[in-house]
Structure formats: structure tokens, C-alpha cells
C-alpha positions in Angstrom: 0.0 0.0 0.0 2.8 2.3 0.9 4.6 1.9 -2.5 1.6 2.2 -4.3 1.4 5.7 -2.5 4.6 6.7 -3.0 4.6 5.6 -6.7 1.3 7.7 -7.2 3.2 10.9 -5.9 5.8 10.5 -7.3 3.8 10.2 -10.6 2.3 13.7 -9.7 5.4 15.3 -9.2 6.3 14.2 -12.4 2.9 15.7 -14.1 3.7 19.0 -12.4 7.3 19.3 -13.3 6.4 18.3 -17.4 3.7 21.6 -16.8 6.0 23.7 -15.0 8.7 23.5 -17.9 6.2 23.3 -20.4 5.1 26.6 -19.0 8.2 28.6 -18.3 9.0 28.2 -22.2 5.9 28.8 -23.5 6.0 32.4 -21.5 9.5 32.9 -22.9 8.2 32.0 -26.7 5.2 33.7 -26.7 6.1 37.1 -25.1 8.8 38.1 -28.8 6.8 38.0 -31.6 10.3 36.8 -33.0 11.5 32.8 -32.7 14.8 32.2 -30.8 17.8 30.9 -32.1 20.3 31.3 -35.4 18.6 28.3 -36.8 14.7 29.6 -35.6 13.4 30.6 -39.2 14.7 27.6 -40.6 12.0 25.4 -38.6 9.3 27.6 -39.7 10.4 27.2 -43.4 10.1 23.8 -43.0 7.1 23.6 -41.7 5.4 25.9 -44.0 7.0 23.8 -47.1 4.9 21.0 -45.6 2.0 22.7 -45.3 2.1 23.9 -48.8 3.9 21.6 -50.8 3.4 18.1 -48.7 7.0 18.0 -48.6 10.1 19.5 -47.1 12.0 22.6 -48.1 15.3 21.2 -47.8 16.9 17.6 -47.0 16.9 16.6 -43.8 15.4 14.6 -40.9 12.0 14.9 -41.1 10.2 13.9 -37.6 10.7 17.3 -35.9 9.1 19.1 -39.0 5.7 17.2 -39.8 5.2 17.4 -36.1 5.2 20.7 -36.5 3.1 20.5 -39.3 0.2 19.0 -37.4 0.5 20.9 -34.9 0.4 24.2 -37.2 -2.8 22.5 -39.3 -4.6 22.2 -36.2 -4.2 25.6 -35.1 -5.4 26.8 -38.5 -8.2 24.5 -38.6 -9.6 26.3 -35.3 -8.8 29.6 -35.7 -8.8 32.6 -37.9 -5.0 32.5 -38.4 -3.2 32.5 -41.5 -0.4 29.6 -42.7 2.5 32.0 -41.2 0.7 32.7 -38.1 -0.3 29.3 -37.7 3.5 27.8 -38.5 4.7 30.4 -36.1 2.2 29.5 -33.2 2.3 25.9 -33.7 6.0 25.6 -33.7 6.4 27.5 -30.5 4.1 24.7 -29.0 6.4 22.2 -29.9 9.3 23.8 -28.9 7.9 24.0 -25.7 6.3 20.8 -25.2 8.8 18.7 -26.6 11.7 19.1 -24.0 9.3 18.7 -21.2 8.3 15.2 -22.4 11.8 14.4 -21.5 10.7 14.6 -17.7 8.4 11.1 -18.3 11.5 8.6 -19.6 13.4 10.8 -16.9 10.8 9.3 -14.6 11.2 5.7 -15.3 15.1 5.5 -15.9 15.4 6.3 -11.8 12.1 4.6 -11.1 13.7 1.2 -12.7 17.1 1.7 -11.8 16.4 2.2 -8.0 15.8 -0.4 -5.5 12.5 -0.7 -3.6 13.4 0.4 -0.2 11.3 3.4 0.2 10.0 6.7 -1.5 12.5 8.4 -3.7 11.1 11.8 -4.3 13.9 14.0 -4.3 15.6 11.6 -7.0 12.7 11.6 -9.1 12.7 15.3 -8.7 16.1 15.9 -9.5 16.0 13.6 -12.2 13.1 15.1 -13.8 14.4 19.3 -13.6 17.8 18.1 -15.2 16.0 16.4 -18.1 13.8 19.5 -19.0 15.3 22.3 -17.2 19.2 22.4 -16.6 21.1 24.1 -19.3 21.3 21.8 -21.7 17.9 21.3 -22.3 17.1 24.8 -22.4 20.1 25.5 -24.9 18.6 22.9 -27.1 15.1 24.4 -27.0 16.6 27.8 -27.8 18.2 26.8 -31.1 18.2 22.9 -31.3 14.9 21.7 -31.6 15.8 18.8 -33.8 18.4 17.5 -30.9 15.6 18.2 -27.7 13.4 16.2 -29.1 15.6 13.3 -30.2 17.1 13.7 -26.7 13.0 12.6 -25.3 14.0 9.5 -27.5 17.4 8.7 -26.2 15.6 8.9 -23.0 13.1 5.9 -23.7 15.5 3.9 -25.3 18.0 3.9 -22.3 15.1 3.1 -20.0 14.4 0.1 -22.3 18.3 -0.5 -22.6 18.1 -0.9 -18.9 14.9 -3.1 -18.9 16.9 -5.4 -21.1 19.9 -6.1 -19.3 17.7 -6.7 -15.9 14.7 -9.0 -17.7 16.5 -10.0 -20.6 12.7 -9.5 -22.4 13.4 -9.7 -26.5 10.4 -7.3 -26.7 12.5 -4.8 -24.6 15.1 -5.0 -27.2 12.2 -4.5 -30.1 11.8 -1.1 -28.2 14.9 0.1 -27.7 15.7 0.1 -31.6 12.4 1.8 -32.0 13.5 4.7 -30.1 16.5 4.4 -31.8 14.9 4.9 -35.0 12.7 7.6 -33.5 16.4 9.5 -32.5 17.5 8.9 -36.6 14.1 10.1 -38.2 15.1 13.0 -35.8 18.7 14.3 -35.5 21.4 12.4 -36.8 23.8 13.5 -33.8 21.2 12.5 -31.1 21.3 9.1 -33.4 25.1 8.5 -33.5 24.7 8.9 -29.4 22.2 6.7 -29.3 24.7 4.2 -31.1 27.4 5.3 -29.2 25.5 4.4 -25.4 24.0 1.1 -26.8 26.9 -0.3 -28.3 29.2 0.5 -25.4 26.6 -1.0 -23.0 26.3 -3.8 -25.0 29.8 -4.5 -24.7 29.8 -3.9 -21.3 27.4 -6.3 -21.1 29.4 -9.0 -22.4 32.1 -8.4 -20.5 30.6 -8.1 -17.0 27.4 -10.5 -17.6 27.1 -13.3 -19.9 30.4 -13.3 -21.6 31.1 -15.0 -25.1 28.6 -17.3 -24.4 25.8 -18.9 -26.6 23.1 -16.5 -25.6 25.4 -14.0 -26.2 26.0 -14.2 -29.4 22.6 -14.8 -30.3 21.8 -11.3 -28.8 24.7 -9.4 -30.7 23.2 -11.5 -34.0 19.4 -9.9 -33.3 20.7 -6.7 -32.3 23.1 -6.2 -35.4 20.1 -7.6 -37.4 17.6 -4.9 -35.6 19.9 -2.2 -36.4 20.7 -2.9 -39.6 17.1 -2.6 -40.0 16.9 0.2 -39.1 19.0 1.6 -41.2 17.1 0.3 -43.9 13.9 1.7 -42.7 15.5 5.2 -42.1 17.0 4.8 -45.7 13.8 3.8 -47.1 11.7 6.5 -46.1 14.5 9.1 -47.4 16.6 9.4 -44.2 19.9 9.2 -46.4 22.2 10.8 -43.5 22.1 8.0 -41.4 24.3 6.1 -43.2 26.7 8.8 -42.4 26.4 7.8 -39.0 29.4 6.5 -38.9 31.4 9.2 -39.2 30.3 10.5 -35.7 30.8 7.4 -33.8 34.7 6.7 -35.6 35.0 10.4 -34.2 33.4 9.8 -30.8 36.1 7.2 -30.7 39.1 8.7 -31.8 38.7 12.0 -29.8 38.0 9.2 -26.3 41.2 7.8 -27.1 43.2 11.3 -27.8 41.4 12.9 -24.6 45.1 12.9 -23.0 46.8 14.7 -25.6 44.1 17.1 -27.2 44.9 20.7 -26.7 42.4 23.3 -25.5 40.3 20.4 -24.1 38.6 22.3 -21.3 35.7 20.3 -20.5 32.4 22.0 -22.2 28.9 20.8 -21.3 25.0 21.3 -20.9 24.9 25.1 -22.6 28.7 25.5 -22.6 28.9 26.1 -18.8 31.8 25.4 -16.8 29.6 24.9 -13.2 27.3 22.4 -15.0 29.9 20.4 -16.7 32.1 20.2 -13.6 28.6 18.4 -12.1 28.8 16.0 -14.2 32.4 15.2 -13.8 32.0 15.1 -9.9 29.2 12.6 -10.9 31.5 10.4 -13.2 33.8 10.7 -10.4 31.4 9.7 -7.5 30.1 6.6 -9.5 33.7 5.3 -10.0 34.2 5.7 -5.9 30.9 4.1 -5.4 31.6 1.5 -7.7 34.8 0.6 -5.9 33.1 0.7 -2.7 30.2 -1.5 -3.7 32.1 -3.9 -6.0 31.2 -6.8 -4.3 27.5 -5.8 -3.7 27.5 -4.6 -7.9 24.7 -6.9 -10.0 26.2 -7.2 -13.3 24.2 -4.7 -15.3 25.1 -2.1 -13.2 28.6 -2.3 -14.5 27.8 -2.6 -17.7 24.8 0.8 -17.7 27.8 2.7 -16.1 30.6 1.8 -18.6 28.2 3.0 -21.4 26.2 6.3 -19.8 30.1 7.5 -18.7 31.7 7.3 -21.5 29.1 8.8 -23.6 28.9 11.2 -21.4 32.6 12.0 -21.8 32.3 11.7 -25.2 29.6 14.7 -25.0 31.7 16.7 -22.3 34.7 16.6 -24.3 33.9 16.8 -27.8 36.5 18.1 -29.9 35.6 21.3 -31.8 36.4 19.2 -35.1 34.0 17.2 -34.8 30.4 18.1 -36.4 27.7 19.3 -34.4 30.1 19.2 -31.4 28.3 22.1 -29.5 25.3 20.3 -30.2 26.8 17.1 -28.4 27.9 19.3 -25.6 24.2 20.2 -24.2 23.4 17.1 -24.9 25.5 15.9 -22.2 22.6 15.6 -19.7 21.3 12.5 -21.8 23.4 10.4 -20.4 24.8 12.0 -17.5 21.3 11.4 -15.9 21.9 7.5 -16.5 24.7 8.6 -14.3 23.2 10.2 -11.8 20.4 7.1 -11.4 22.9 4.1 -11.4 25.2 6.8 -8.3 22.2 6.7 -6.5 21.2 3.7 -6.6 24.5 2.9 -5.2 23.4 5.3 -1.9 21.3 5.0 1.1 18.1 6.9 1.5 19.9 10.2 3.7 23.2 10.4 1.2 21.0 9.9 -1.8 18.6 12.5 -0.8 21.2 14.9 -0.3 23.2 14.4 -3.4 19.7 14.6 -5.0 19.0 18.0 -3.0 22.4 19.2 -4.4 21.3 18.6 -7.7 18.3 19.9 -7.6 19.3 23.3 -6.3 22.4 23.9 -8.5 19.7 23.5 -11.7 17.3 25.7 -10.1 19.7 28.6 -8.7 20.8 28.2 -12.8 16.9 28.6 -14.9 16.0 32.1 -14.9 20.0 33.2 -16.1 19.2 29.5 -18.9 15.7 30.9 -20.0 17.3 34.4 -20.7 19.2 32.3 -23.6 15.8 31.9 -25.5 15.7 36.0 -26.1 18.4 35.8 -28.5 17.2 36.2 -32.1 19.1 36.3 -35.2 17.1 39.5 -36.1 15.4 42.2 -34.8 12.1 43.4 -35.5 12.9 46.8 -37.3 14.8 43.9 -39.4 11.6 41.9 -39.6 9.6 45.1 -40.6 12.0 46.4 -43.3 12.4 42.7 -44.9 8.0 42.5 -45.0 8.4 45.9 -47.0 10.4 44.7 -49.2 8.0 41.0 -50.0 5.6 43.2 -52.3 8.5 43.9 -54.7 9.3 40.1 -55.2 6.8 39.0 -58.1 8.5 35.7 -58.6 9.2 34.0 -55.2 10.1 30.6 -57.0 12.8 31.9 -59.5 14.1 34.2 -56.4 17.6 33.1 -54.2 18.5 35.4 -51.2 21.7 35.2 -50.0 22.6 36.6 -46.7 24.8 35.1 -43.5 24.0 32.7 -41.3 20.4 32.8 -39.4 19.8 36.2 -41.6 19.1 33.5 -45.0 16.1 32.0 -42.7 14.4 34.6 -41.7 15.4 36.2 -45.6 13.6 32.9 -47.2 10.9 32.8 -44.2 9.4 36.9 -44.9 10.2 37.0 -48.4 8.8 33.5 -49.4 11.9 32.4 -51.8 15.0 30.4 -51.8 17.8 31.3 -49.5 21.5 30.4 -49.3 24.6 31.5 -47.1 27.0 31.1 -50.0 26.9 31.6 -53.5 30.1 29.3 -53.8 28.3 26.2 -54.9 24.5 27.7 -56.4 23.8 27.6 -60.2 22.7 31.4 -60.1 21.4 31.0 -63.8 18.8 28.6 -62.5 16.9 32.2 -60.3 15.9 35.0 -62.4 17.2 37.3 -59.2 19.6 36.7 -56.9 19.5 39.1 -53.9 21.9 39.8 -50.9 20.4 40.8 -48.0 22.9 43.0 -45.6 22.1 43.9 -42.1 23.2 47.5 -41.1 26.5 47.6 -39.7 28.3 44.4 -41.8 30.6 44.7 -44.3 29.0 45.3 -48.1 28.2 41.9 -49.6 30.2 40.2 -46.4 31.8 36.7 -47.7 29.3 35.2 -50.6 31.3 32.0 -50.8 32.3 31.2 -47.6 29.0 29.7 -46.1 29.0 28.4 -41.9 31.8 27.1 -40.1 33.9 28.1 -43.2 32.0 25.3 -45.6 30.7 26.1 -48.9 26.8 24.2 -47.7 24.0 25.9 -49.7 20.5 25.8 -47.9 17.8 26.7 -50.5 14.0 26.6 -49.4 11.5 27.3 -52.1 11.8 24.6 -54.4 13.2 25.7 -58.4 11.6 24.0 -61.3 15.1 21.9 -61.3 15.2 21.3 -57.9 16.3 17.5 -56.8 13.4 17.4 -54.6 11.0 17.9 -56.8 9.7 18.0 -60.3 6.7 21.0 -59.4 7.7 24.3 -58.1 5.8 26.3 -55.2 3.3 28.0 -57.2 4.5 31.9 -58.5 0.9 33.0 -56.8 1.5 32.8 -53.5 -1.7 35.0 -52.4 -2.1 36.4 -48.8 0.4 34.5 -46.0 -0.2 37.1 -43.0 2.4 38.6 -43.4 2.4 41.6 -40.2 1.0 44.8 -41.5 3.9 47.2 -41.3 4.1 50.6 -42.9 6.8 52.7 -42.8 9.0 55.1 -45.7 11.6 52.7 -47.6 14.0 54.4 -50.4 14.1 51.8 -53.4 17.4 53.8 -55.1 18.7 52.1 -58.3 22.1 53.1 -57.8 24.9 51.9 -54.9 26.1 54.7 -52.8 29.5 56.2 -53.9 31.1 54.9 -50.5 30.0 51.7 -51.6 33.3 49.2 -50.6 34.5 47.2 -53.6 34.1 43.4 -53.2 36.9 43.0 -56.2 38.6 40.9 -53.2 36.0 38.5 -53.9 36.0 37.7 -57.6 33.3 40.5 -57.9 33.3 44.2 -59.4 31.8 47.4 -58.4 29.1 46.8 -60.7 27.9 43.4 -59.5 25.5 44.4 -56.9 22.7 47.4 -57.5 21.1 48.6 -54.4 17.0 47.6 -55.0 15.9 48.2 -51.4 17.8 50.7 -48.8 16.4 51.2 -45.3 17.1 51.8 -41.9 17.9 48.4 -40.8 18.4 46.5 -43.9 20.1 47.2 -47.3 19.3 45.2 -50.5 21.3 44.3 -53.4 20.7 42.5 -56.6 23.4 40.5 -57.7 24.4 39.9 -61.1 27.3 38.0 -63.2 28.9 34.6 -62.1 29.0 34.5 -58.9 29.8 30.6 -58.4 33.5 31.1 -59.5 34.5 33.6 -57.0 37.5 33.8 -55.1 36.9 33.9 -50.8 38.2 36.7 -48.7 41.0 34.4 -47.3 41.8 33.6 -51.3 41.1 30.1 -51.5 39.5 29.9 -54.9 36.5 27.6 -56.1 
């Protein structure tokens, strides 16, 4: 009778802290008419594409977007809104409800991992904040949204890694390689991860439980034949990046085994903070004490749920800046440093684990309000938003249009004006657009770096599909009629030459003549771009 008590408020507890983040981002969403992030128009392009189209904008992992997409069609269905209002509205609900999810697997991980000698409360509580409202969840809500959600998934599927190893239940092993799946249909980092915990555990668990035995192998046979279904399946349905997979776990272990001599390897961690990164490492290092201590009171899956959740979370603490998506890995830390956390305290008493729980959950909390602040930052202003809504009216072919502008400006470029957007011009066939535009906030450098796209690569993202588009054989249709667009009105000087102080790009492959201011406001200055611009030499002269 008692456990059934405890169990059911413990559940409540649960409920309250899934409404509670749920809440506190929702507030921070819906009070900027903006979305957060350098990657925040890119989800509502995205979603809009589906709306319209039945299809993405641009390749990638799908899950996050048609989620989004539902969500967005709903909202229209029952309201007055328009498609943009919509999309914005019903992306901000996912944003906000899909990192709070993350407090139910939060839930069971400690619920299963802990023995049944009482209520555990204060772990369930810690447990649950760090999962939706530490740093690193709220860094990936900010910007990441692909990567919080697929982080709810890695979440389930280490509660069902952890079922496995105690029941040994093939249907528990069905489920954890459908949340794997569930992490590749959404971010392929969360999905190399995901590999990265599993397979470690796995070995783990042939080392400290059944060892090269019969059964053994038979479970490394159905799990390489699960996985390689999955692959399939993710292949099938047009998931082509998870093949490169790969890539991230050969990195994830070449930078383990180079930890000693990497320079600049300062540990980085849950939204790039030293305080909650050094948490987890005082984690890591009470686990290995406790682990010691225990070591003849240890059941065997213990042993081998700690060798995987520490090293990935190493692996996430100290990923090398080479590595792709490394600052991405970085607040995902909390993924598996809360299989950490569980298997430490499961290692404790009820007075030591409730005050190591009681530590935790005050270092998160003293931490939210400066964490929320991080969702205010927006790649643009509104006077930005305004100016670039003037200038949609002069666009009368959005499908045969390319923007170009820096990174996060090209989203919110291809979101307001409706048209294809890229960083770079280094690798777009400009004679497929009738215009090319470059967008320029006030205060950069005229034209800035056309062929030099993010993190110094020459990756193209383009939106609004062109009649010769890969991803499609129909283009989005040249009448786009009304898309609630925010009534703004204001005095914009459409000049048709550049200014005389107008700085020559010639150090990029371009003349004085290439660009012809077509929009110039307070905020935001216009050009249109003519002449080849995909042979143009970069700014640190490396030519293309």
C-alpha cells in the first residue's frame, strides 16, 4: 500500500514538473513576436513547405518538421490564423512541449534503476528538472529543436536499454531500436549517441554478464540484425544521413582515445557552462568511488549501464571542436549523465541519496532564470523583420528568387520574403533564379563573404523549391496569395544606384558593378546580384 502511495506521488510530481517547464517556455516563446535561435526561421520554413507543398524545403530529418506540421494545421483548422501565423504558433508549442516530455522517460530511468526500499522523491525530482530544465535542455530548446526532441527518445530507449539487461525481455530490445529509429528520423547527432551508449553498453554487457557465451552471441546477431534494420527503414523512407552515422561514432572514438593529448580540451557541457559540466564530472567521479566501494554488492548490469552512460557522457563533455555538431553534443550531455546520476544513486542510502539529490536539484534551479534568458536571443530584430516584409511586395517571382545573406539572416530572408535562401553563393547555379538578392544587415561589411557559407563550408540551404530542384519536379506555385504577413508601414528608399562609398568586393572575384542597391532602409540594405558568382575567389583567397 505504501509503494503504491509513493509511486502515485511521485507520478504527480512528475505531471507537475512536465507543466512547469512546459510553462516557463511557453512564456518565454510567446512574449517576442520573433523565434529564438540562429537556426529559428529555418523550422518555420520547413514547416510551411509542408504545409504547402506536402514536402520538405530542404533535405533533412523529417520527424521534428511534420510534427510541427500537425500541430500548425490544427491551429489553423480552429482559428482565424493564417499559414504563417499558424506555423509560427504551432512551432512554438512544440518547442515548448517537446523538452518537457523528457521529464516522463526521466521518470522511469530512476524509477527502474532504484531499488525498492522506500520513497525516492527528491531523486525523481532531480532527475526530472535536469531532463527538462538544466542548461542543456534549455540550450537545445533555444536553437536545437531537432536535438531536444531526439534527446525525449534517447531517453526511452536507455530506460528500455536498462529493462533489457535486468529481464532480458526480446520485446525490450524491439523497443529500444524503436527509439533508436525515432532518434535517426530526428537528429542524426542524437542518433550517433544513441549508437554510441547502446553499443558500449552492450559490450559492457558481455564483458561483466554473460560473456562469449551462446546467448550472447545470439543477442549481438538480433541486435546487429535490428539495427541494420533500421537503417534500412530510415533509408527507405528518405533518411539518407544515417548512413553517415558512422562518421560520428569513428570520431566519438578517436577524440575518447586522444582525450590525454588534445589541446584546448577544457571540459564543455550542458549550454557550454563550466559549473554544469564540472557536475557531471564530480558525478562520473562519484560513480567510479561508489563503484569501488560496492564492487562486491555490484549486479552485473550495473557495470555494464555505467561503462556505457560515462563514456558517452565524456564523449559529450569533451567533444572536440572538429567534430560536427560538437556544441550540439555538448548540451546534450545531460542525456546520459542522468543514467549517471540514477545508477550513483542507486548505489546510496536513502539520507546520502537524498542529499546528493537535494544538491542537484538546487544547482539546476539557482541556474533557470539566467538559462531561460538564452531563448531571447534572435538572429534579427524586428525593425529587421519590418523592413524585410516591406520589401515582400516587390518580389513577383518568389520561386525563381535566391536570397543570399549570413548565417540565421538567410532563414528569416527565405521565411518573410517567401523564396529560396542560401549562405554562400560558392556552390548555387545562379542561372537557375531569375534574381539573386543579398540581403545585408546594417552595420556588416557590403556583400560580407558570398562563398564562404558556416563554419567556413561552402553548404548551400535553399528553401523554395526551383523548377530543377532534386526534390521535386513542381515548383511552389509563383501566386503565393495572402500569408499574413504583419501589416507594417513605414517610408523605404528603393534607389537604383549603390552609394558612392559603396566598398569594392573585387577581393572576392566580384566588381563594383555586380550588386545594385533595390531596397535601402534603416535596418536592412538590398542588393541584386548579377554575373557569375559561383566562381568567386573567398576573402581568405582560397578559390572555387
Amino acid at each position: 500500500m505504501n509503494h503504491t502511495k509513493n509511486t502515485s506521488v511521485e507520478k504527480l510530481l512528475v505531471v507537475l514538473i512536465f507543466f512547469v517547464a512546459f510553462a516557463l517556455r511557453l512564456k518565454m516563446l510567446f512574449s517576442m513576436n520573433l523565434f529564438p535561435g540562429t537556426d529559428g526561421a529555418y523550422y518555420l520554413i520547413q514547416t510551411r513547405s509542408i504545409l504547402e507543398t506536402g514536402r520538405l524545403a530542404g533535405a533533412d530529418t523529417p520527424l521534428v518538421f511534420y510534427i510541427m506540421a500537425a500541430a500548425s494545421w490544427i491551429v489553423r483548422l480552429f482559428s482565424s490564423l493564417s499559414t504563417e501565423q499558424a506555423v509560427l504558433v504551432g512551432v512554438k508549442l512544440i518547442t515548448a512541449l517537446a523538452p518537457a516530455l523528457a521529464a516522463i522517460p526521466a521518470y522511469l530511468l530512476v524509477r527502474s534503476v532504484q531499488k525498492e526500499n522506500g520513497s525516492i522523491l527528491l531523486p525523481v525530482a532531480a532527475a526530472c528538472i535536469v531532463a527538462t530544465l538544466s542548461s542543456g535542455p534549455i540550450s537545445l530548446s533555444s536553437d536545437f529543436i531537432k536535438n531536444s526532441l531526439g534527446m525525449v527518445f534517447f531517453l526511452f530507449m536507455a530506460y528500455y536499454v536498462v529493462r533489457s539487461l535486468k529481464d532480458g525481455k526480446p520485446k525490450n530490445i524491439v523497443m529500444v531500436m524503436v527509439f533508436l529509429g525515432l532518434c535517426g528520423a530526428t537528429h542524426i547527432g542524437v542518433f550517433a549517441l544513441a549508437l554510441l551508449f547502446a553499443a558500449v553498453t552492450m559490450l559492457g554487457w558481455i564483458l561483466f554478464v554473460e560473456g562469449l557465451s551462446k546467448r550472447a552471441l545470439k543477442t549481438v546477431g538480433l541486435v546487429v540484425i535490428l539495427v541494420t534494420a533500421v537503417f534500412a527503414a530510415l533509408s527507405l523512407v528518405g533518411i539518407s544521413k544515417s548512413v553517415s552515422v558512422l562518421n560520428y561514432v569513428k570520431s566519438a572514438l578517436s577524440s575518447l582515445g586522444s582525450m590525454g593529448t588534445m589541446q584546448n580540451r577544457m571540459i564543455r557541457g550542458m549550454g557550454q557552462t563550466e559549473g554544469s559540466a564540472s557536475l557531471f564530472m564530480l558525478l562520473l567521479g562519484g560513480l567510479f568511488v561508489a563503484f569501488l566501494i560496492q564492487k562486491d554488492k555490484l549486479e552485473k548490469w550495473e557495470l555494464a549501464i555505467g561503462l556505457g552512460s560515462a563514456l558517452a557522457t565524456l564523449f559529450c563533455l569533451y567533444t572536440p571542436s572538429f567534430v560536427t555538431y560538437s556544441s550540439r553534443f555538448l548540451n546534450m550531455a545531460f542525456g546520459p549523465g542522468l543514467i549517471v546520476l540514477a545508477i550513483l544513486l542507486r548505489q546510496m542510502e536513502l539520507k546520502p541519496q537524498a542529499l546528493l539529490s537535494g544538491a542537484v536539484l538546487a544547482f539546476v534551479l539557482v541556474g533557470i532564470p539566467t538559462d531561460l534568458q538564452s531563448m531571447n536571443n534572435t538572429a534579427i530584430n524586428e525593425n529587421v523583420y519590418e523592413e524585410l516584409s516591406i520589401f515582400r511586395n516587390s518580389i513577383t517571382d518568389s520561386s525563381h528568387t535566391l536570397v543570399i545573406a549570413q548565417h540565421g539572416l538567410e532563414y528569416w530572408a527565405g521565411w518573410i520574403l517567401h523564396t529560396n535562401c542560401a549562405q554562400t553563393a560558392n556552390t548555387v547555379d545562379t542561372t537557375r533564379y531569375s534574381t539573386v538578392l543579398y540581403v545585408q544587415t546594417s552595420g556588416g561589411n557590403v556583400f560580407g563573404d558570398l562563398t564562404r557559407g558556416k563554419n567556413n563550408s561552402s553548404q548551400v540551404f535553399g528553401y523554395a523549391p526551383s523548377p530543377t530542384d532534386a526534390l521535386g519536379d513542381n515548383p511552389i506555385p509563383q501566386n503565393m496569395g495572402s500569408l499574413g504577413a504583419p501589416d507594417f508601414s513605414g517610408n523605404a528608399q528603393i534607389p537604383n544606384e549603390p552609394p558612392s562609398n559603396m566598398q569594392s568586393p573585387g577581393n572576392q572575384g566580384l566588381s563594383t558593378n555586380t550588386g545594385t542597391i533595390v531596397y535601402q532602409g534603416d535596418y536592412v540594405t538590398i542588393y541584386e546580384l548579377k554575373g557569375n558568382l559561383t566562381s568567386t575567389t573567398s576573402k581568405n583567397g582560397a578559390g572555387k
